[in-house]
Wavefront OBJ file of the C-alpha trace (Angstrom):
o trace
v -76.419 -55.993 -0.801
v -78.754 -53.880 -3.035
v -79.373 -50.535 -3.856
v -76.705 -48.153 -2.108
v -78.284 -44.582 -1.896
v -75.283 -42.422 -1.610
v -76.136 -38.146 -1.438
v -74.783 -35.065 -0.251
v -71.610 -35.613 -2.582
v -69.356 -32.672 -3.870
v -69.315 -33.891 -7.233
v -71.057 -37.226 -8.995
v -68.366 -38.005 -11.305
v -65.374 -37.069 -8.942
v -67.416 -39.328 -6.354
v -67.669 -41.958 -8.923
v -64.033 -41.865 -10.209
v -63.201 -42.664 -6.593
v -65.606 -45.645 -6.538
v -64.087 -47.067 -9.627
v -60.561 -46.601 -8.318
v -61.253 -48.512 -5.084
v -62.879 -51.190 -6.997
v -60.087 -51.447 -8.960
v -57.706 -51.534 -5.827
v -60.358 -54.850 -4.813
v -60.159 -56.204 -8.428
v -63.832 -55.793 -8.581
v -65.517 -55.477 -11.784
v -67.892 -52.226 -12.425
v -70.049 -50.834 -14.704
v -71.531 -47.020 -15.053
v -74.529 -46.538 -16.162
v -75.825 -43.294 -17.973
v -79.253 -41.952 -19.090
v -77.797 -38.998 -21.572
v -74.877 -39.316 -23.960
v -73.568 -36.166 -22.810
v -72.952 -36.880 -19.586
v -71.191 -40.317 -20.526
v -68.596 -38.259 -22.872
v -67.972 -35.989 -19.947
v -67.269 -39.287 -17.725
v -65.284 -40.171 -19.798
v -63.096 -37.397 -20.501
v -63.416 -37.241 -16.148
v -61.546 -40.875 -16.376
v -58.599 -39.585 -18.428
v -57.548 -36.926 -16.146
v -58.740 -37.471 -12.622
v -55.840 -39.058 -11.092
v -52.302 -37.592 -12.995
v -50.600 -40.591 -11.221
v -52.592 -43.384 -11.880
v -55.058 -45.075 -14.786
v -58.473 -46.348 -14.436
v -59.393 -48.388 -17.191
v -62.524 -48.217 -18.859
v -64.448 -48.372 -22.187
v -68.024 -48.119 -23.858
v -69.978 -50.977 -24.143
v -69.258 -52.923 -27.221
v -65.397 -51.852 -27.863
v -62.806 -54.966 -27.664
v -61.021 -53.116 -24.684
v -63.529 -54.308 -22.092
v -62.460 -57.868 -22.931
v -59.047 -56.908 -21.173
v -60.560 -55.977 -17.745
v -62.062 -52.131 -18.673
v -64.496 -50.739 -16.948
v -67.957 -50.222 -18.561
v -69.445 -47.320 -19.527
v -73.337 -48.221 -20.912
v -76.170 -46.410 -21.778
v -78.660 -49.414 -21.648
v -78.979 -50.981 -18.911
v -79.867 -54.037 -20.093
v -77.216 -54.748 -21.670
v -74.750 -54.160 -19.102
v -72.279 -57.302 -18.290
v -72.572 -59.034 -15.181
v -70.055 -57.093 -13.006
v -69.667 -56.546 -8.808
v -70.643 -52.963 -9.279
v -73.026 -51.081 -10.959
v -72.674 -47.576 -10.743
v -75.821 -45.195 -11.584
v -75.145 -41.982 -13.025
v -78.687 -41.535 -14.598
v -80.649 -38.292 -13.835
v -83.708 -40.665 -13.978
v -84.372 -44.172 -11.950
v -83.810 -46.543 -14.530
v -86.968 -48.083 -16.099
v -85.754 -51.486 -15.565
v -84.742 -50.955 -11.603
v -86.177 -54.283 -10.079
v -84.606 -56.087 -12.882
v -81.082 -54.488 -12.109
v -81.506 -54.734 -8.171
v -82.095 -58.386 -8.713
v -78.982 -59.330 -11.455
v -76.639 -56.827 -9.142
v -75.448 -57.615 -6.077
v -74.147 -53.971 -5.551
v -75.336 -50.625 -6.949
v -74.631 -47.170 -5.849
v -76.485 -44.566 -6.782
v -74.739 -41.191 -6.089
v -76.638 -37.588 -5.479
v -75.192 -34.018 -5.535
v -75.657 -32.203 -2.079
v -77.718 -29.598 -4.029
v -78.964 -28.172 -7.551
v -80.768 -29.986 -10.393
v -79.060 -33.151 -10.165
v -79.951 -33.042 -5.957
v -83.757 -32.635 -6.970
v -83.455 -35.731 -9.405
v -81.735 -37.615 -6.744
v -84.561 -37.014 -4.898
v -87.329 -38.335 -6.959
v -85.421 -41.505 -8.299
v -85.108 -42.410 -4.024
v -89.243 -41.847 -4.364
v -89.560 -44.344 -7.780
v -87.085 -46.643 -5.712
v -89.731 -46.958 -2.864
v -92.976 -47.561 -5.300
v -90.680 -50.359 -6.850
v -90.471 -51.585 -3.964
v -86.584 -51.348 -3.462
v -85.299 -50.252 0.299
v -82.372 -47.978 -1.196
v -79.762 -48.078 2.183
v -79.040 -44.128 2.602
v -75.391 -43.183 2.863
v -74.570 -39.439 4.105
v -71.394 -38.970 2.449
v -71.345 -35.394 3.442
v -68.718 -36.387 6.120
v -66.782 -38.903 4.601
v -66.140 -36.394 1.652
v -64.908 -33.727 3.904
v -62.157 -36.308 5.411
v -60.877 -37.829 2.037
l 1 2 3 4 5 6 7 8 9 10 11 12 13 14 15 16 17 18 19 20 21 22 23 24 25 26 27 28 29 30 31 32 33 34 35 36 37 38 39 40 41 42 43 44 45 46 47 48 49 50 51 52 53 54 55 56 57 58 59 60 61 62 63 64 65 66 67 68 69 70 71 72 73 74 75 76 77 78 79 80 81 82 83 84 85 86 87 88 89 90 91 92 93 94 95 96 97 98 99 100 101 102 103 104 105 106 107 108 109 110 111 112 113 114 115 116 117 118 119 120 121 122 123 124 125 126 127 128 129 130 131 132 133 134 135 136 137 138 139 140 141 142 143 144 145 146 147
């Protein structure tokens, strides 16, 4: 499937969260990836509290509780497990995109509909292209408004 491109989201990790929920609901496995440690902690703390009446389970890369089905949370992405989904919640494109494209059958990469994180969004669709990766654009704008 490739490189999902999906923008004009309310908010990246609320937008995530969901992703991880539904794969969850398909028994998929998933991983997140992250570019900044501070962003991963905030994930994180986003996991704990984003849905009062259910639990997605997830832990960092090298703890024991991804051996019982968690969902990962890296920082490298080459050493992310084989999963179904690979999430991207880098501010950059990561370094080692071709390699991830091909050992991924899906990734999503999700962009704000405006501010810092929007402009980012915008140049990792540009590296994309000069990898040579056709990133399939998703307006979420839409679907967001009716969930």
């Amino acid at each position: 499937m490739g490189l999902a491109f999906h923008f004009n989201v309310e908010n990246r990790h609320l937008y995530a969260c969901r992703a991880l929920k539904k794969a969850q609901r398909l028994q998929m496995s998933a991983a997140v990836l992250f570019d900044r440690q501070d962003d991963l902690n905030s994930f994180d703390r986003t996991l704990w509290c984003f849905d009062q009446g259910s639990f997605i389970p997830h832990a960092r890369l090298g703890s024991k509780d991804l051996k019982h089905g968690a969902f990962a949370l890296a920082m490298d992405g080459e050493s992310v497990p084989k999963v179904d989904l690979l999430i991207l919640l880098t501010h950059d494109a990561p370094g080692n995109i071709s390699d991830l494209v091909g050992a991924f059958d899906k990734i999503i990469d999700i962009v704000p509909r405006e501010g810092d994180e929007y402009l980012e969004g915008r140049k990792r669709y540009v590296a994309y292209k000069k990898a040579g990766i056709e990133p399939k654009a998703y307006d979420r704008a839409s679907a967001e408004q009716a969930s």
